[in-house]
C-alpha positions in Angstrom: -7.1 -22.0 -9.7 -7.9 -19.8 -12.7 -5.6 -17.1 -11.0 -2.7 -19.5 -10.6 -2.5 -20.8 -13.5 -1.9 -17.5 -15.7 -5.7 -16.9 -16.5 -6.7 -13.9 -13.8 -9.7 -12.9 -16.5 -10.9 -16.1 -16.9 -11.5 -16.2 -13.0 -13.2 -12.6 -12.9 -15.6 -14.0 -15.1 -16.5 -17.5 -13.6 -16.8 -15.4 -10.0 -19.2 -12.9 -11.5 -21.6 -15.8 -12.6 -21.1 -17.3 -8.8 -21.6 -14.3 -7.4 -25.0 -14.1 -9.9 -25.5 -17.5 -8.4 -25.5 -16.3 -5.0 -25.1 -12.9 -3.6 -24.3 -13.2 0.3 -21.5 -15.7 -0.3 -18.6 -14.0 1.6 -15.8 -16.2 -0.1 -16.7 -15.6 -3.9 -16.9 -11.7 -2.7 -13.1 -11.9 -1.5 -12.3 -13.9 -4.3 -13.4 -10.9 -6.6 -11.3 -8.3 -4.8 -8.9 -9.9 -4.9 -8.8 -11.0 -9.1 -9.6 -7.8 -9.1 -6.0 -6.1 -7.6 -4.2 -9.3 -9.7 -6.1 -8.2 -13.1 -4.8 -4.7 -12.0 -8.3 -2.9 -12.0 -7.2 -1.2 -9.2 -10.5 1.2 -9.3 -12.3 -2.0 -8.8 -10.4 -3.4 -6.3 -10.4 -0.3 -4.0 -13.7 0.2 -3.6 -14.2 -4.0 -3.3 -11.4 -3.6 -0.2 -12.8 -0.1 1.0 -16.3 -1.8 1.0 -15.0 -5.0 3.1 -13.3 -2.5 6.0 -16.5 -0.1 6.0 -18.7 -3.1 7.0 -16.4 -4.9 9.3 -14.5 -2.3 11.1 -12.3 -4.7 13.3 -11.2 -6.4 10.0 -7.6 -7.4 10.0 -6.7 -9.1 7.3 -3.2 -8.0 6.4 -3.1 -9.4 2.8 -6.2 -6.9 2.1 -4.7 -4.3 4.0 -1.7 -4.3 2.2 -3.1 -4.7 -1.3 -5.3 -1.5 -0.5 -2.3 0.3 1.5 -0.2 -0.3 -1.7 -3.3 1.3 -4.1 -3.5 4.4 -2.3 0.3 4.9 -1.9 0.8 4.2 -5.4 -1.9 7.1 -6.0 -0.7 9.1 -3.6 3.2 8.9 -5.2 1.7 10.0 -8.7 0.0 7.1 -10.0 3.0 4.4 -11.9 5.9 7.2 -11.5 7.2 6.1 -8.3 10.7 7.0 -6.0 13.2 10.1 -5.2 11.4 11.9 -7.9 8.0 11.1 -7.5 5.7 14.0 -5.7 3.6 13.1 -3.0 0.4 14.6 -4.5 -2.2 14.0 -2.3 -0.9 14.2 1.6 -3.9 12.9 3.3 -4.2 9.4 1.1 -0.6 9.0 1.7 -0.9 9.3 5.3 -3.7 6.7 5.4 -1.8 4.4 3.4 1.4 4.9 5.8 -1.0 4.1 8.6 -2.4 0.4 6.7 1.0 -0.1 6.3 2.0 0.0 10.1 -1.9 -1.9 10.7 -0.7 -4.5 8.4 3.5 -4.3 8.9 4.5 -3.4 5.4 7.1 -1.3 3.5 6.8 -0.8 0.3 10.1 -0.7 -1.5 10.1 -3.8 -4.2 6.4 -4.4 -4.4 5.6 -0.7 -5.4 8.1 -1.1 -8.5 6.5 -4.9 -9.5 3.4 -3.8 -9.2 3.9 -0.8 -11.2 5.6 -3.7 -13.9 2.5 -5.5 -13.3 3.6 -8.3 -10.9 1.0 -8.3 -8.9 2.2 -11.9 -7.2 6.0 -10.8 -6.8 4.6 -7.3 -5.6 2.7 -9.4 -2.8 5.1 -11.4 -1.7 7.3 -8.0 -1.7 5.1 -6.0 0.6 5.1 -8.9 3.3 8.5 -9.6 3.5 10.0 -5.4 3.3 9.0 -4.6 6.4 12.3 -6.2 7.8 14.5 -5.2 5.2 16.2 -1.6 6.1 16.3 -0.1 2.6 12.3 -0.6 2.2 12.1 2.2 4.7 13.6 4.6 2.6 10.9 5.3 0.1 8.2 5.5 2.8 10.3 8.1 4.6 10.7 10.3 1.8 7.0 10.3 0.7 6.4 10.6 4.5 8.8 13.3 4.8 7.6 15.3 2.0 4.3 15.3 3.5 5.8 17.2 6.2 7.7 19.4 4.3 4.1 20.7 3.1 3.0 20.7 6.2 6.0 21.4 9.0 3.3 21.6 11.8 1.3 18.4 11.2 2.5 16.4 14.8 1.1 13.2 12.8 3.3 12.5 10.0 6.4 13.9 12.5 5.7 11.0 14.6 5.1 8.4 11.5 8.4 9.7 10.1 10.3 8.9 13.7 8.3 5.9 14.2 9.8 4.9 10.4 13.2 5.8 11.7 13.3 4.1 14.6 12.1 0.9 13.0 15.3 0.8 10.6 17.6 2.0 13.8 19.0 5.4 12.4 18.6 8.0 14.9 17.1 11.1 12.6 19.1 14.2 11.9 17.5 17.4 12.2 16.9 19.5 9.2 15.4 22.9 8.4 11.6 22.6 8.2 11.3 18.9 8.7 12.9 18.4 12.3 14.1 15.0 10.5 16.0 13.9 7.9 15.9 10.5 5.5 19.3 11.2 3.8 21.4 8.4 5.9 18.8 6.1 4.8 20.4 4.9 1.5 
């Protein structure tokens, strides 16, 4: 309730004594990540999420899948920088990210930008609901397509960049390099 009513620290603090209270208590341990991502200590909440997944490996929760798909793309875009401009810097986090966000059936877009402005609710809300608007796409195409650009051979990140196409319905365009091209995407 904390969380909801403006006072996110308040909460981390009152779940760290439950969690003192009682260790094994799965709920207060999901209510810490996710205080956690809405305090933006996104450190913190990575490794909270990352621990969840790495001991239940069928987990498929999409709200933690997106929260921890839109950490590592916002690392892998350059940290708050984010768009055209923004370098993919590290090519292997963005491809995991791209993959939580097919596993969880996100774009990007709008929650990228809040969260970077700290919005962590309106950047939530954003990730669930992009997926079927066709201008979220385009930023996960780009970063998806620079990828490939550093790496033309990598028969991966080809077939997430198609797979990206296809699910906004433009037919790619062949380009030096890439084999595809995100410029009728705007």
């Amino acid at each position: 309730m904390q969380v909801q009513s403006g006072q996110p620290y308040a909460a981390d603090a009152v779940l760290r004594s439950a969690i003192t209270a009682d260790l094994d208590s799965t709920q207060v341990w999901a209510a810490l990540r996710h205080v956690a991502y809405v305090n933006c200590k996104w450190t913190v909440a990575q490794q909270a999420y990352e621990s969840l997944l790495a001991y239940h490996a069928n987990y498929d929760d999409a709200l933690v899948l997106r929260r921890l798909a839109a950490i590592y793309y916002a690392m892998a875009c350059g940290g708050d920088e984010w768009g055209v401009d923004a370098p993919c810097v590290d090519v292997e986090r963005m491809a995991v990210a791209q993959d939580m966000f097919v596993r969880a059936r996100a774009w990007t877009g709008v929650g990228l930008a809040c969260m970077g402005l700290g919005n962590g609710e309106e950047a939530e809300a954003s990730l669930g609901a992009a997926f079927h608007a066709h201008c979220r796409a385009q930023p996960a195409a780009e970063c998806t397509q620079r990828a490939l650009e550093q790496d033309p051979a990598d028969t991966r990140t080809r077939a997430l960049l198609t797979d990206i196409l296809a699910a906004v319905s433009i037919a790619p365009t062949p380009v030096p390099g890439t084999a595809v091209s995100v410029s009728r995407l705007g």
